[in-house]
N, C-alpha and C positions, 0 to 999 in steps of 0.2 A: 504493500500500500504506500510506504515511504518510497521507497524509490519510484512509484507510478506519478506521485506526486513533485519527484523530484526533474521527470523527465518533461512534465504537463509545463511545470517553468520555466525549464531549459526552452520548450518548445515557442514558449510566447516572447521570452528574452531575446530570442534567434529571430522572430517575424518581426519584431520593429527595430532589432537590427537593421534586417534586410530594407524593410521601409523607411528605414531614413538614407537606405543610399538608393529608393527610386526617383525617379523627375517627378517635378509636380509641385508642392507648398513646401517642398523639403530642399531644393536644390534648383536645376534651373526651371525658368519658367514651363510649363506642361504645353504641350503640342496644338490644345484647346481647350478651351475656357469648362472649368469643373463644373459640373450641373450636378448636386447630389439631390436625392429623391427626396419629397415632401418632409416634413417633421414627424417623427414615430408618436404616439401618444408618453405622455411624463413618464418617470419612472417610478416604480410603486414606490409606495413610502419606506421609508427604513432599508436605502439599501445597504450589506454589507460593506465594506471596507475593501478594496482588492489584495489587500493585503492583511492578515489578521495581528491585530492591533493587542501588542504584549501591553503587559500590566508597567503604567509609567508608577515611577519608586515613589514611594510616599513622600513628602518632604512639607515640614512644616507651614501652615500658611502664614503671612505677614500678621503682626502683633495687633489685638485690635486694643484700644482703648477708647470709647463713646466720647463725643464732645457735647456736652449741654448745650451750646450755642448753636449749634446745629438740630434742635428739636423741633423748632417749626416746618422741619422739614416734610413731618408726618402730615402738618395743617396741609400744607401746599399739595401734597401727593394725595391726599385724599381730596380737596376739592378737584383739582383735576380729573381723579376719576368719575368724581359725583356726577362734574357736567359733561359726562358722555363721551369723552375724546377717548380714552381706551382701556380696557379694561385691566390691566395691572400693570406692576412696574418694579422693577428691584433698583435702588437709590446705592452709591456706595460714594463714599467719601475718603479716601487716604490723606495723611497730611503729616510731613517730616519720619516719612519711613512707618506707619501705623496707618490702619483702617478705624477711622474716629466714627465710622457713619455707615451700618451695611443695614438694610430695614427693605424687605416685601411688602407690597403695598395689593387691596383687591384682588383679583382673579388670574389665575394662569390662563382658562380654558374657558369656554364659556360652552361649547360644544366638545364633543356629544353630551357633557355634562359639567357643570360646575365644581371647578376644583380653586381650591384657594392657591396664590401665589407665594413660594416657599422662596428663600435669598439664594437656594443651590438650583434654581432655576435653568435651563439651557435655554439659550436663544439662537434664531439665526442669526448672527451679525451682517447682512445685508453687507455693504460697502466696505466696515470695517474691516474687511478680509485684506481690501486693498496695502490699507496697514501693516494690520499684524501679521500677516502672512505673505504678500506679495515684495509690500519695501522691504523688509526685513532679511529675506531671501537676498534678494537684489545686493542690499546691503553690507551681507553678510558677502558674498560673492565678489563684490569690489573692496570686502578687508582681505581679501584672499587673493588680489590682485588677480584672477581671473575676469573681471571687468572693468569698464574703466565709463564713468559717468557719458563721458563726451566722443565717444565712441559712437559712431552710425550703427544702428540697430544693424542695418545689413552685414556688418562683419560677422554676428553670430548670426546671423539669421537670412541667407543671400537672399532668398526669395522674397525679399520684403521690400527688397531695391526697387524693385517695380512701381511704376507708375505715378510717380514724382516724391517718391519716399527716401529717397536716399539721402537728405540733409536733416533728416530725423535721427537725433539721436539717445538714448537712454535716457540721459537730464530730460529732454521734452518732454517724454514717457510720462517721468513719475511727476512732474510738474503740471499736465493735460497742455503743454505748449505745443505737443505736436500738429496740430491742425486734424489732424481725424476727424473723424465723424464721430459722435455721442455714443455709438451701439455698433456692431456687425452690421453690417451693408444691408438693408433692407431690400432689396431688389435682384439680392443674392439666396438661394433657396439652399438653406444648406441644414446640414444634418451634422451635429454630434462635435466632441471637442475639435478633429481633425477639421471637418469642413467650416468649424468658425474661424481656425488658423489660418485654413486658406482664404476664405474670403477676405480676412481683414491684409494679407498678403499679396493678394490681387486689385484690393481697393487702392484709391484715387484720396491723398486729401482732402479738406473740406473749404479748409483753409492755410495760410503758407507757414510752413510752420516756422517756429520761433518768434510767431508776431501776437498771439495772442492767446487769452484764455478759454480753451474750450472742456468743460468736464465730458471725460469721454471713458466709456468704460473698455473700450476698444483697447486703450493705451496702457491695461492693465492686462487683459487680455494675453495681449501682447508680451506685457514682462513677464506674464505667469511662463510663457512659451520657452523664451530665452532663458529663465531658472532651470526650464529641464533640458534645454539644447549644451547651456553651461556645464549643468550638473550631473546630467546624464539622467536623471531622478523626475518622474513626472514631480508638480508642484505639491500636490498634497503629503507626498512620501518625504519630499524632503523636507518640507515641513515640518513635519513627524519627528524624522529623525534628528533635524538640526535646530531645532525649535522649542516645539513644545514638550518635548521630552527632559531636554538641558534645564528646563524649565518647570519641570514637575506640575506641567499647566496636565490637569486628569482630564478633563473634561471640555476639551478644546479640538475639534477634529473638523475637516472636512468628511461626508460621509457620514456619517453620527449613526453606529452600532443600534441595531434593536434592543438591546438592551437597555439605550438611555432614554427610550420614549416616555416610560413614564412623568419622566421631568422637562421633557421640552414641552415649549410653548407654542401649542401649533399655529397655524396662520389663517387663511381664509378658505372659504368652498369655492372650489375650483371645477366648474362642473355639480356632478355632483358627488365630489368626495371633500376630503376636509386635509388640505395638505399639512402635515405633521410630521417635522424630520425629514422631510427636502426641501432645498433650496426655493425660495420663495423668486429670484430675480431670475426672468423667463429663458434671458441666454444664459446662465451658467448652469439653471434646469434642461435647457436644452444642448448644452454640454455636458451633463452626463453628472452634475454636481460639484464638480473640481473645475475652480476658474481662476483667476487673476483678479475679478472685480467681485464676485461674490462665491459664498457655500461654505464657508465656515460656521460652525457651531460653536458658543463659550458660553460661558458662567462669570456671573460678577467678578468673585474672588479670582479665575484665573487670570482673567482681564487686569485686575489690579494686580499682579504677581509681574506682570508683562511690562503694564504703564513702570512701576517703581524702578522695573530693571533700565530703562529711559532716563528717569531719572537719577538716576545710580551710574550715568557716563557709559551703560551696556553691560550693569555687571548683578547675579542675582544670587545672592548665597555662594558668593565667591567664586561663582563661572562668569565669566566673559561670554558674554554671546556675542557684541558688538565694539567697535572699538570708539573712545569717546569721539576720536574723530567725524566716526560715520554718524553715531548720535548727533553730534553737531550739525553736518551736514544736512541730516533730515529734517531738525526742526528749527534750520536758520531758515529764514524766511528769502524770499526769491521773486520778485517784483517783476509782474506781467504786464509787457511794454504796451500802454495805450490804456491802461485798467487801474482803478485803486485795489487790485486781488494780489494780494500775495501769497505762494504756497513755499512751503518745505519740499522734501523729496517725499511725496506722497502725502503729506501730513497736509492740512488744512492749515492758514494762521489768520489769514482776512477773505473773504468772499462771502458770495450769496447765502454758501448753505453755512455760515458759523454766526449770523447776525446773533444769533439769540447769545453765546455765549460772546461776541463780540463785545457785546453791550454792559459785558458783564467781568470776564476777568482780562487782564492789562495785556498792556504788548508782552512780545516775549513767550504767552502760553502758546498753545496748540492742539492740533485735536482733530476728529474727525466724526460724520456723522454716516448713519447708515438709514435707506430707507423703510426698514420695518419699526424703526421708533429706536436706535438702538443711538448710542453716544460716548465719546471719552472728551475728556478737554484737562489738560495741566498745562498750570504754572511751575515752573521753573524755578522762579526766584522765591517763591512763597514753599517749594516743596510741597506742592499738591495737586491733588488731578479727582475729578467727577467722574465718575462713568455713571449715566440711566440705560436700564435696558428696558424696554417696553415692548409688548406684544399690540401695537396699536392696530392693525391688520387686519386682526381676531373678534369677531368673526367674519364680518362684512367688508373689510377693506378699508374703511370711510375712516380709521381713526386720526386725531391728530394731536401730536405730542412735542407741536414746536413752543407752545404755550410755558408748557412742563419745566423744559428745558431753560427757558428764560428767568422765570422765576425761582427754579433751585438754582442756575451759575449766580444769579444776583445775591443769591442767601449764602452761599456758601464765599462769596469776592467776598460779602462785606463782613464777614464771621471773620477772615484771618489777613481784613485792614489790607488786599491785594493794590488797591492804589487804583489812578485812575484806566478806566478802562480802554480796551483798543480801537475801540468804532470810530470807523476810517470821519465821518461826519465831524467827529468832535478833534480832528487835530489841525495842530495849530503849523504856521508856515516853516517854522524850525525843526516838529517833530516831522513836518513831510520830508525836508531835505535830507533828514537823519536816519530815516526809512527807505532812501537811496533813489526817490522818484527824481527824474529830471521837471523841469519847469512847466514842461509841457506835458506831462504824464500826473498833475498834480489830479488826487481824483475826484472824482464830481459825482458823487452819488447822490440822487435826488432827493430833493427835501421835499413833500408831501404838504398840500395845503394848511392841515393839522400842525406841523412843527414849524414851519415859517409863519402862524398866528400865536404858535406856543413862543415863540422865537423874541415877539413882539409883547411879549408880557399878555397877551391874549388885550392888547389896546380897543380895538374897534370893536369889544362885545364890553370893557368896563361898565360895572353899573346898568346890568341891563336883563332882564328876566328875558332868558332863553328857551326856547325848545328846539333841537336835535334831531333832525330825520339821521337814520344811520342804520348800522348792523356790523358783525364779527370783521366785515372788510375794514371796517373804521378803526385804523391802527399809527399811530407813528413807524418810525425805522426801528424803534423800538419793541415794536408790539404793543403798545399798552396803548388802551382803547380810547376814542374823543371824548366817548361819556365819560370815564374818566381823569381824562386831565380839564374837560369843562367842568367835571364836577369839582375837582379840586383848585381851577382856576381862580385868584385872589380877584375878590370884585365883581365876578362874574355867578349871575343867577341862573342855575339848572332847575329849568321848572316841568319840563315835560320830554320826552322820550317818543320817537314814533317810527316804526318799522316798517320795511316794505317786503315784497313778496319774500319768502321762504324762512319769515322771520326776523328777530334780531339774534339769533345764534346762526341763521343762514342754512339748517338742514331742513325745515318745514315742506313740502311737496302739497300741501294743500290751504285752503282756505287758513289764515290766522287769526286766534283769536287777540284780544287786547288783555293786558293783565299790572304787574307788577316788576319793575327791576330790582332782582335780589342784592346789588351792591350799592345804589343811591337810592334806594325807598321810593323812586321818584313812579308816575305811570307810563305805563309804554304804550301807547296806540298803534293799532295796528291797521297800516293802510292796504293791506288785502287781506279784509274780513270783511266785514257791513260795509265799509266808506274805504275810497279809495282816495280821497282829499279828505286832507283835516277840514273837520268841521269848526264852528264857531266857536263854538263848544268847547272844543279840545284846543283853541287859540286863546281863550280868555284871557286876563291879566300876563301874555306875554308882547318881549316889543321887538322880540326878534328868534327867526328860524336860522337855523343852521343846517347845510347839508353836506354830505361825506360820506358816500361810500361809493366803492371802487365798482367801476363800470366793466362790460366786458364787448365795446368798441361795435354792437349789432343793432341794426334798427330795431328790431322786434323783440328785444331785453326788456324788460318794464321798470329796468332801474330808473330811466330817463324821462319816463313818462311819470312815475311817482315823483321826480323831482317835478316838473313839471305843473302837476294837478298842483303839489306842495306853491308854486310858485302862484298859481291864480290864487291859493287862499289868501298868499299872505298881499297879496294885493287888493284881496277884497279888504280885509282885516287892517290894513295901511300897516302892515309890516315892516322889518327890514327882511330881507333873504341873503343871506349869506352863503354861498359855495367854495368848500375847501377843495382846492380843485387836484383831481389824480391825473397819473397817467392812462392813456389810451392803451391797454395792455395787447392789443395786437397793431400797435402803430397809430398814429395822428397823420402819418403821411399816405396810408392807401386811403385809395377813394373806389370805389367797386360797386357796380348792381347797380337794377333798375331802380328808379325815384318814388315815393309811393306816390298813388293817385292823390291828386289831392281831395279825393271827396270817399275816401278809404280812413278816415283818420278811427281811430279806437286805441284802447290799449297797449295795444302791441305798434303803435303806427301812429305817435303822437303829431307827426308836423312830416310834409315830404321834403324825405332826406331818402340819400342810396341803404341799402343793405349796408353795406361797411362804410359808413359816412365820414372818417378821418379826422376823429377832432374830442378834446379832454372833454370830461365834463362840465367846466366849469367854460368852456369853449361853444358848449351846445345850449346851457342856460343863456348865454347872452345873444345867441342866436335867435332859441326860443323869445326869449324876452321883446325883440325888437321886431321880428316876423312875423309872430303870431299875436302880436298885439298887446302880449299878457299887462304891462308896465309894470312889473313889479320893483321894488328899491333894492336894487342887486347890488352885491358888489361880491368879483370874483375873486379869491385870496390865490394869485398865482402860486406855482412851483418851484424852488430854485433849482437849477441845476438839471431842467428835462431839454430832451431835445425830442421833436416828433415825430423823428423817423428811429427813435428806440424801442426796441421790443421790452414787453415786461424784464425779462430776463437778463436785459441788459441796464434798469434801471437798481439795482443794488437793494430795490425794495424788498420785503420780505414777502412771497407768496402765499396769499388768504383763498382757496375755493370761494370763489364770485357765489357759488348757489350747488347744493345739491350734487349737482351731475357735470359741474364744472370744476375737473378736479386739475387739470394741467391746463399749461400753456397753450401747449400743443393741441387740447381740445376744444379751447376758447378761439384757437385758431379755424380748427374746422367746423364750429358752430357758424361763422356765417355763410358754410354752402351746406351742410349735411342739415341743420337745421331750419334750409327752406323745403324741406319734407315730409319734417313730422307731425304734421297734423292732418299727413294723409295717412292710409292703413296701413304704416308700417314701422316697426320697432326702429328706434335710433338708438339702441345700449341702454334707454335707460332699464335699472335694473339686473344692469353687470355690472365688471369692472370696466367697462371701456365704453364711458358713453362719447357719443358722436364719434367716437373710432369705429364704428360698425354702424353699418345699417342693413336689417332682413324683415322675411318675411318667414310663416308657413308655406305661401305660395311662390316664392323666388327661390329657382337655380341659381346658385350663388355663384358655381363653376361659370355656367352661363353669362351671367352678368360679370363678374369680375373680368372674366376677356370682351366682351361688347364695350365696356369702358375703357381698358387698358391698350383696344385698339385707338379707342379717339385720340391719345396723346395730351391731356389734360395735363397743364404745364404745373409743374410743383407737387404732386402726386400721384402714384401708384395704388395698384389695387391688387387684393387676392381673396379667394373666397375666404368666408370662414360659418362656419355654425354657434349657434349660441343658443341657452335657454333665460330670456328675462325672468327674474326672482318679482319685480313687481312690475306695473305700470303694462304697456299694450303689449298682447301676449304673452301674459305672467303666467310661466309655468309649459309652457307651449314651446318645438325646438324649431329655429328658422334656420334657414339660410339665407349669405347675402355676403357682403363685402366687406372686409376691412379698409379701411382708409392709410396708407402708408405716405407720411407728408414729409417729401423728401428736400423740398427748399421751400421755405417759407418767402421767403422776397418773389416767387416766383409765383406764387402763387393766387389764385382769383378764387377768393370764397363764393359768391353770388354763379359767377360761372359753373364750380362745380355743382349747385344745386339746381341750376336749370339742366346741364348734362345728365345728373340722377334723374329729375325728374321726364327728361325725354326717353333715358331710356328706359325707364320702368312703362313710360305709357306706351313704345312702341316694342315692347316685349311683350307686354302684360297688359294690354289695351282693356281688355275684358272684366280686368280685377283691379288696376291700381284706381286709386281715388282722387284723380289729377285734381279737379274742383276743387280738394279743398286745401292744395297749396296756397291758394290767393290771397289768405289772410298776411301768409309768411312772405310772398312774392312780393306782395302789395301791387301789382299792375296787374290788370286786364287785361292788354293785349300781349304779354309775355305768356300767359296762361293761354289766348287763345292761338298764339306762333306755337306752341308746344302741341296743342292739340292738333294744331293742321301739317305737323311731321316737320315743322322749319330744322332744318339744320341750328343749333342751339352756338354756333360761334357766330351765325348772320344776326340770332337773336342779340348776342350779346352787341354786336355791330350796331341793332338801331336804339340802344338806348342810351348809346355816346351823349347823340345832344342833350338831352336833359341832364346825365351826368358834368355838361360841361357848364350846364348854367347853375346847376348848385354849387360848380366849383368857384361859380365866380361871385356867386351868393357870399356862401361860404367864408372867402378871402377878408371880408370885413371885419368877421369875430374869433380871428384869431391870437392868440396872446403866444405861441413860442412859436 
């Protein structure tokens, strides 16, 4: 039996031998471009190990001792859980070599059955794998003089040379400076670890590298590749071996043994099963669970065994894992030309996704985040580091745990006197020069109409009984909310509260009722319930409104229209109206779609404007205000630091879900062509994970459609079938088929066009069943709807609604303030 066993891994050792010396991703280019078969269904849960995984040696865990001043920590993790964002959380704290703070808070599981959350919890670490395991590797590998930072990936890796990659090198990688793409090529169909290598090897740039910051998991991908071309060693094994072993981390694996299910925290229903103990992030599930950018599993305590060795110059019970050089290396900070982002080698230290704990501990920390709710962040000079692991995912996907995250780094900066903090907004022209930006690279992250009135001592509301249209989008850079800082604004009276569709927490899907705010005592009115304009009633003794919340840039959003109706009351009422004005989160500078009728006007279709109408909100009230006659006493509180042609993404603000089913950028972008369809018969996601990334039917061939579209050539994305089952909303519980949405350049792209292209091709597929009629609401034009019924070609269509697009443009041009 041993020797059968011994010949069974001679035999596999000897085939990828042989396949690293065929043509193809492994050496030179392949004779023709690799086409591998469709994606296999996941892999079951709990796979084995490829290797079976000895018992790592016991070895004491770091010393704890509790700190009192960190007990509010309990307050803060249970309201969090209270208000819904996710159902448990392990909190750990280290500080000067000791664990002062390790505490489980609420639920592991919530399915198939309630289980409480214990501190030796496993989770997925989502991103943080890129860290602990991928730089690390890396790292470990250039103290071994076996690599060397500055070194073109294509030296170890030829096949990567291709297609304008060859001034790519290592440093890019763990910095995201390489210009890649964000993910594996989407338009590449590939299967299993091997065909992600090649695709990402055959892929093109996105953009030139070393010019810019792009988080891309491709670039990790990537380094995981090079660990095993280096090391001989797929990534997980050597990790194992060089890692977490050295390290007496038990509980730290790619892969994660059946045996440890009982303690991991599963994720969401995928389908319909409940994945638990495989990798939650879809390409490194669809590699096989071993990646570079995700599939590691940890435990607080191992997490913190890892962090201290970091802080220890690379050294952990008197092993050396790393040398303090390379420790240095990782977590000096590295300034992305054109950007106020700076990263380490892998490490996070300023960007989009650290705002929360930006806000909170000084220059100098570092840290990173993962998308299942997972976190690390240390200071250096203080000798200390956070890590939250949270299962926010569980059950439904919907959780959110940036909240979380802000207010423990805050509890814990000011528990051990860290100093001021690093958010790029608050520094001054000394600490810029000192942070190595050149003059022109100084960075300009947007100030948000809320902070530039915060800014101003909140002047033009002193002395003035207010009320507040808003909801959970109404944030500083900070996160902390308008009602909020109005309520604790000096001089300034919070006298009433009012909300618009999907509530003031922003998850409602239906009718809202009015009630009570649990943190200012004050009423909330709610403007979609009974009244969709404050009434008289609900204006009394106040002498001015405020409005604030973040738009998502589509005519037929109702944010803009509750502003709107808000703006006739307080005109009736001789108001003032105030707008803290945001950005246009899919641009100020496209203009797209037909114009609505103007004698279409409703809810969804306040004033005729395009489908993607290019302009803030505080850009559209003064529009409204002077067009439609309303005369209200505006005044718009500009932005500092926006420009119109930036995508959300690129504004440094922190990302809020607009509503419900608006969970990404990238969906707010497809909302304005996939959501000129749904309020015909057919599912747009909601009720999965991926609203407006899908659109089906029961009655659509998805095979079918997905090539009838991909032959039109629809500029800026791509299509492929896919099947789904909505959990709620149209056809809840029922399987369709239909099309994924793959949005491959967003500059490129024409939302209103592709909602007229769905909807021609559904009607001349499915003449019989689709329900053209009743796009009209969402088209807002008549003869758009009847060109679609009479078989128009839908690029002629889009050809005659130029003119009217041109004279809103020039409408338009008057009320614009950036």
């Amino acid at each position: 039996m041993i020797v059968n066993r011994i010949i069974a891994v001679l035999s596999v050792l000897a085939l990828l031998f042989v396949s690293c010396l065929l043509p193809g991703c492994k050496g030179a280019p392949p004779s023709r471009p690799v086409v591998a078969p469709p994606a296999p269904p996941p892999p079951p849960a709990f796979p084995e190990p490829r290797l079976a995984r000895p018992p790592v040696p016991v070895t004491p865990p770091l010393t704890q001792e509790l700190d009192p001043r960190l007990s509010r920590l309990d307050s803060v993790a249970r309201q969090a859980i209270a208000s819904g964002g996710f159902p448990g959380a392990v909190i750990l704290v280290g500080h000067q070599g000791k664990i002062v703070y390790h505490k489980a808070f609420g639920y592991r599981s919530i399915l198939p059955g309630r289980q409480p959350m214990t501190k030796d919890t496993i989770f997925d670490l989502a991103s943080l794998t890129k860290v602990i395991a991928t730089t690390t590797a890396v790292m470990q590998l250039v103290d071994e003089g076996r690599l060397s930072l500055d070194d073109p990936v294509g030296k170890y890796w030829p096949a990567f040379d291709r297609n304008g990659k060859r001034r790519i090198t290592i440093r890019h990688l763990l910095t995201h400076c390489s210009g890649l793409r964000p993910e594996v090529n989407p338009r590449v169909h590939w299967r299993g670890y091997e065909g992600a290598v090649c695709a990402i090897a055959d892929d093109h740039p996105v953009k030139t590298p070393g010019t810019c910051f792009k988080y891309s998991d491709a670039n990790f991908i990537a380094l995981g590749e090079i660990v095993h071309r280096v090391s001989g060693l797929p990534l997980d094994i050597y990790c194992e071996n060089k890692i977490f072993r050295p390290l007496g981390l038990r509980h730290t694996s790619f892969l994660p043994p059946t045996s440890w299910q009982p303690r991991i925290a599963p994720a969401d229903v995928w389908g319909d099963r409940l994945r638990w103990g495989e990798v939650h992030d879809p390409i490194a599930n669809r590699m096989g669970g071993v990646a570079g950018n995700a599939g590691l599993f940890s435990t607080a305590e191992d997490l913190a065994v890892f962090v201290q060795m970091l802080l220890d110059d690379g050294v952990s019970r008197s092993k050396r894992l790393l040398s303090a050089k390379a420790v240095a290396a990782m977590t000096r900070p590295y300034h992305v030309p054109g950007s106020y982002v700076q990263r380490g080698l892998g490490w996070d230290i300023v960007s989009p996704f650290s705002k929360e704990h930006n806000a909170a501990f000084p220059k100098g920390s570092f840290g990173h985040t993962g998308y299942t709710g997972t976190s690390i962040w240390a200071d250096p000079h203080s000798d200390t580091f956070l890590i939250i692991l949270t299962n926010r995912l569980h059950p439904d996907g919907k959780g959110q745990v940036k909240p979380l995250r802000a207010r423990v780094a805050s509890s814990v900066a000011a528990a051990y006197h860290m100093g001021p903090p690093a958010r790029v907004a608050a520094w001054g022209p000394i600490e810029v020069a000192m942070a190595g930006y050149g003059q022109s690279d100084t960075p300009t992250q947007v100030q948000p109409g809320i902070e530039v009135l915060a800014s101003s001592g909140f002047a033009p509301l002193k002395g003035k009984r207010v009320g507040v249209i808003t909801n959970h989008s109404g944030i500083d850079g900070a996160r902390r909310s308008t009602i909020e800082l109005l309520h604790q604004a000096p001089e300034v009276k919070l006298r009433a509260i009012f909300s618009p569709e999907h509530g003031l927490e922003g998850i409602l899907d239906c009718k809202v009722s009015s009630g009570c705010d649990d943190f200012t005592g004050l009423p909330v009115y709610s403007l979609y319930g009974k009244v969709k304009k404050p009434t008289r009633q609900m204006l009394q003794g106040l002498d001015a409104l405020v409005y604030d919340i973040q738009d998502v840039g589509a005519r037929y959003y109702t944010y803009i229209t509750t502003m709107a109706y808000a703006m006739e009351a307080a005109a009736d009422a001789g108001l003032e109206f105030y707008v803290l004005d945001r950005p246009n989160p899919i641009n100020a500078a496209a203009v797209q779609g037909p114009v609505l009728d103007s004698n279409m006007k409703s809810f969804i279709g306040y004033y005729p404007m395009p489908v993607r109408y290019g302009m803030t909100p505080g850009e559209v009230a003064r529009l409204y205000n002077k067009e439609a006659h309303i005369g209200a006493r505006l005044q718009v509180i500009p932005m500092q630091g926006y420009k119109r042609q930036d995508w959300f993404d690129e504004t440094g603000l922190p990302w809020v879900n607009p509503s419900p089913n608006l969970r990404s950028l990238t969906q707010s972008i497809l909302y304005c062509g996939v959501g000129i369809v749904e309020s015909a018969n057919v599912s747009v996601g909601r009720g999965t994970d991926m609203p407006f990334e899908i659109m089906g039917a029961p009655w659509i061939d998805g095979r079918r459609l997905a090539r009838y579209l991909q032959k039109r050539q629809i500029p800026g994305v791509e299509f492929e079938p896919v099947s789904f089952v909505p959990k709620s909303s149209r056809y809840h519980g029922r399987r369709c088929e239909g099309v994924r949405f793959l949005l491959v350049d967003r500059d490129k792209f024409d939302g209103p066009a592709l909602g007229v292209e769905l909807a021609a091709a559904l009607n001349r597929l499915y003449p019989e069943t689709f329900d053209l009629g009743n796009t009209l609401g969402m088209i807002g034009c008549r003869e758009v709807v009847r060109a679609i019924q009479s078989g128009d070609d839908p690029r002629e269509i889009c050809r005659r609604w130029q003119p009217g697009l041109a004279a809103f443009l020039q409408k338009r041009q008057k009320y614009l303030l950036y």
